[in-house]
N, C-alpha and C positions, 0 to 999 in steps of 0.2 A: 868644319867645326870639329875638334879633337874631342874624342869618347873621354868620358871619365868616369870611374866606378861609383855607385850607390855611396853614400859617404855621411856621417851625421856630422851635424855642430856649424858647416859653415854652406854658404852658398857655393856647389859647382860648377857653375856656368853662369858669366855673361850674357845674356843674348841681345846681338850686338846694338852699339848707336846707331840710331836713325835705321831699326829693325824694320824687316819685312819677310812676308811669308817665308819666304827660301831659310831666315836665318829659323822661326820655330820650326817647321819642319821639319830643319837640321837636328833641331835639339830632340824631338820626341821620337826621329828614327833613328840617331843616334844611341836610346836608352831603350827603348822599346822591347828589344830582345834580351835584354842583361837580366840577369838573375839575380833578385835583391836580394843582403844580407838582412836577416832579422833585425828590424828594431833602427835601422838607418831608411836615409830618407835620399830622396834625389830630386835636388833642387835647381832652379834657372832663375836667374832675374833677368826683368825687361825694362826697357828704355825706349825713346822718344815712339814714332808713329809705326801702327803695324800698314802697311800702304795696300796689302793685298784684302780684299770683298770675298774672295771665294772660300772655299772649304777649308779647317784645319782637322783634318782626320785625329784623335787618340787611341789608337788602336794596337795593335797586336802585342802587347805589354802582357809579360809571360807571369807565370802562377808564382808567388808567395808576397803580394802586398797584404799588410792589415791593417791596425787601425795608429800601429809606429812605423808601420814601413810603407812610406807612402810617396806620391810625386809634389814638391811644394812649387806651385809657380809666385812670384812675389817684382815685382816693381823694384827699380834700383833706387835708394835712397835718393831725396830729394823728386823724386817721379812720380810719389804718390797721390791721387787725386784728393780733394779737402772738400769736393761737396760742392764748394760753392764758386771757384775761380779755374772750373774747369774750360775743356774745348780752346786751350792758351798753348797746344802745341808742345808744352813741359813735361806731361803726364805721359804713363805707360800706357797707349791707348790702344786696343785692339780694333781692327775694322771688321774683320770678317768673319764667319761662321764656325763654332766649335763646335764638333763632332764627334760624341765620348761615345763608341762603341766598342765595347772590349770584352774577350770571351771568358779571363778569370776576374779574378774578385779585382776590385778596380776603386783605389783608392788615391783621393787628389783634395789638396788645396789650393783654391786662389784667394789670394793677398793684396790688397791695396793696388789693384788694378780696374781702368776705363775701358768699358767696352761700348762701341759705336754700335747700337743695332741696326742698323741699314734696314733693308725691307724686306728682311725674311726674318731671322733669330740671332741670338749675342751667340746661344749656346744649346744642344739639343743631346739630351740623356736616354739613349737609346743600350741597354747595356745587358750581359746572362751572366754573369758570377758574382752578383753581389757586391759591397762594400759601402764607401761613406766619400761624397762629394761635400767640402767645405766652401761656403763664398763669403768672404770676409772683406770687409773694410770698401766694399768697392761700389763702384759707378756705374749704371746702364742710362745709356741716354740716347734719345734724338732716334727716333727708327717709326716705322709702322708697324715691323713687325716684334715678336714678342722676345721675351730678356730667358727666360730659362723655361724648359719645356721636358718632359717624359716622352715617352712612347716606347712600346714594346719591353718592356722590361721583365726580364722572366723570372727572377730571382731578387729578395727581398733586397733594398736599396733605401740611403738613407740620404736626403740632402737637405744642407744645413743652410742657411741664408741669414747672416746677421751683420747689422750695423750697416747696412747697405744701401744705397739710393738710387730711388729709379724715375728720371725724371721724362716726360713728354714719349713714353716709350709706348706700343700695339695702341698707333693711331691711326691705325685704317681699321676696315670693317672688317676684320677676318673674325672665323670663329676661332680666337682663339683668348686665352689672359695671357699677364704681364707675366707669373709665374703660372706657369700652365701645367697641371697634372693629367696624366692622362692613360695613367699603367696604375692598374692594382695591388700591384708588389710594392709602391712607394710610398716613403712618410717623408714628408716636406715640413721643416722648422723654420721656421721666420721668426725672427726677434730682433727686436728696435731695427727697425728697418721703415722709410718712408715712399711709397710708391705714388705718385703724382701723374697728373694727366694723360690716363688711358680713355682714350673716348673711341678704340674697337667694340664691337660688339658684346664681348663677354668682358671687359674690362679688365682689373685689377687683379686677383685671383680666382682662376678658374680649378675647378675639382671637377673631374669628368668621369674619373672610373670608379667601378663597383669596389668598394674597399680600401679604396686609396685615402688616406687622410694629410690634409693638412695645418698644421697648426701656428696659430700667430700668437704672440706676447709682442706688448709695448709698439703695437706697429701704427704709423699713422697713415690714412689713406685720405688722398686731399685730391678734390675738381677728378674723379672718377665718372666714366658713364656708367659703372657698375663696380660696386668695392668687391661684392663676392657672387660669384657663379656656382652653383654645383647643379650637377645631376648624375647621381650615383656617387660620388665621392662626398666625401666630409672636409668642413672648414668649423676650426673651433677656436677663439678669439680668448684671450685675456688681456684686461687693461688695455683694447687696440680700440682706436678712435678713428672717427670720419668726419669732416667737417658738412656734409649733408644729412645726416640720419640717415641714409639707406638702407644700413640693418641695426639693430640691436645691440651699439655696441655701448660699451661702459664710458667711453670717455668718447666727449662732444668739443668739437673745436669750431674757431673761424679761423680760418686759414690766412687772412688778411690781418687778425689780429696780436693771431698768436707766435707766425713765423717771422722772423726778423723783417725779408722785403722778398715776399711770394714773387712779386712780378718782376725781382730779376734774378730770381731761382736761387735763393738762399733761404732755404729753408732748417738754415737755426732758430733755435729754441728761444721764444721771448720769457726773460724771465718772469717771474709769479704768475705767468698765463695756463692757458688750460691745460697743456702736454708737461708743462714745470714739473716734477716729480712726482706725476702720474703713473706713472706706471707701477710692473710688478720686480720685484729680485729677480737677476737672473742666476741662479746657480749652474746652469749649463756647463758642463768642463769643454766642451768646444766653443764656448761665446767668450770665457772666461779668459780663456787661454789665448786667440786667435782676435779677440775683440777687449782688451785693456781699456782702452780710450776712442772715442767718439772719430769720427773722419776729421776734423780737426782736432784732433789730438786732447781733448777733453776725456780726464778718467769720469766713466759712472758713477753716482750716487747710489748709495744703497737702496734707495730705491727711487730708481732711475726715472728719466723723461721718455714721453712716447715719443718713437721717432728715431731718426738718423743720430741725432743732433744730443747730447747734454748739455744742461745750462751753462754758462758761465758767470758767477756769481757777482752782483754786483761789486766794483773796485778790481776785479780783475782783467787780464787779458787774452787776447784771442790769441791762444797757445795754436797757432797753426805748424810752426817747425817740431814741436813735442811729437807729432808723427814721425819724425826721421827720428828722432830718440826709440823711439816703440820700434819702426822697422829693424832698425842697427840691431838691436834686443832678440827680434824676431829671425833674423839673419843667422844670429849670431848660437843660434841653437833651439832655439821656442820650439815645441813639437806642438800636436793636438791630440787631446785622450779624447776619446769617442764619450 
């Protein structure tokens, strides 16, 4: 794979059809030692299956990323997962295990990409210099083990999660959640984001360390053996709903009534139902930015549905291609302000 410099405005790299390990690989020790210019961005898109299970190291990525000079990963148009007609072979799917351990400040988004959790993790945030991880538009499915995770983190770090879906994902007994905090130095964002069938042990969001906070807006949490975990960390809720009661939260669903057709994992939004324009505004400049429309391609309402999912109003229709218009857009220059 041919080196290419830091570059803003348009996508750098392919990463190739019918991709697998060897070809990301290529891509992140290709760039890894390059020295960003300010305020440019160094981007890849990905295409059909990742076939490799084992480790994707992100590492040795040298000092001056910020919160505009960053690494974007994003799906190639048409590739991007909708939520509900995933696991078809079409999608930018990753299989195996990302590994962010980087010694300066370390800044990345991911973009309208499927990740396969198998039975360990999608992705594990082990990191000493600081910065801001974005997870946007995307898919965790099908695994035992858990979707995003902390550990050891020495220096204050932020990660963002929105518009995102997590279906059938930390379904064995380990101690661990679906978003698993586990370092003191982190603040974890969720926003309309919908996390479904964790029946692990700590279930759906776990918060484990002294000081580490995480916080939800608009999130729905459905058929959970546990919506929220902590001991020592913080989880603090707005407008987020569970369809059992299990804690405290402001908005109450049935999950059979209110998603399109739970049992065969579409979990859009029925209209006038209970998640309908429940929720709160997101002013976020990273939700705003990086999250326009819905995994099907649905813009927010001002104020929006809890959940993955925005309505679609009666007489209209399911804008599912309206993604590839978003991506092209996003491609095509979109940054993220912190």
């Amino acid at each position: 794979m041919a080196t290419s410099s830091w570059a803003d405005g348009a996508v750098d790299e392919t990463i190739g059809s019918g991709q697998d390990r060897a070809n990301i690989a290529a891509f992140e020790s290709a760039h890894d030692g390059e020295t960003p210019t300010n305020g440019t961005t160094c981007k890849g898109s990905l295409t059909g299956v990742d076939s490799g299970t084992g480790l994707q190291y992100w590492s040795g990525w040298v000092a001056g990323q910020n919160s505009t000079t960053k690494i974007v990963l994003t799906s190639q148009s048409g590739d991007e997962p909708d939520g509900v007609n995933d696991a078809t072979g079409s999608d930018a799917l990753v299989q195996g295990q990302w590994f962010l351990n980087n010694a300066n400040a370390f800044y990345m988004d991911f973009v309208a990409l499927e990740f396969d959790v198998n039975t360990t993790y999608a992705m594990l945030v082990t990191l000493d210099g600081g910065g801001i991880l974005n997870i946007a538009k995307s898919v965790f499915r099908d695994g035992s083990g858990y979707a995003v995770g902390t550990s050891g983190i020495s220096s204050a770090y932020t990660i963002n999660i929105g518009g995102c879906l997590f279906k059938e994902v930390n379904t064995a007994n380990t101690y661990k959640g679906v978003i698993h905090g586990g370092s003191s130095n982190v603040d974890i964002s969720v926003i309309n984001t919908t996390i479904e069938g964790a029946s692990g042990l700590w279930g759906a969001i776990a918060s484990r360390a002294t000081g580490e906070v995480i916080t939800l807006k608009n999130v729905a949490l459905v058929n959970n053996v546990h919506d929220i975990n902590t001991s020592g960390g913080t989880v603090t809720t707005t407008t987020t709903g569970s369809e059992d009661g299990e804690a405290d939260f402001t908005v109450s669903f049935t999950d059979a009534v209110d998603f399109t057709e739970p049992s065969s994992d579409d979990y859009t939004v029925v209209e006038s139902g209970a998640l309908d324009g429940s929720g709160t505004a997101v002013t976020e400049s990273w939700f705003t930015t990086l999250c326009p429309t819905d995994l099907a391609g649905t813009t927010w309402g001002s104020t929006p549905s809890v959940g993955a999912f925005e309505i679609i109003t009666t007489g209209g229709t399911s804008p599912l291609p309206m993604i590839i218009q978003t991506m092209n857009q996003f491609n095509g220059g979109m940054g993220c302000a912190q």
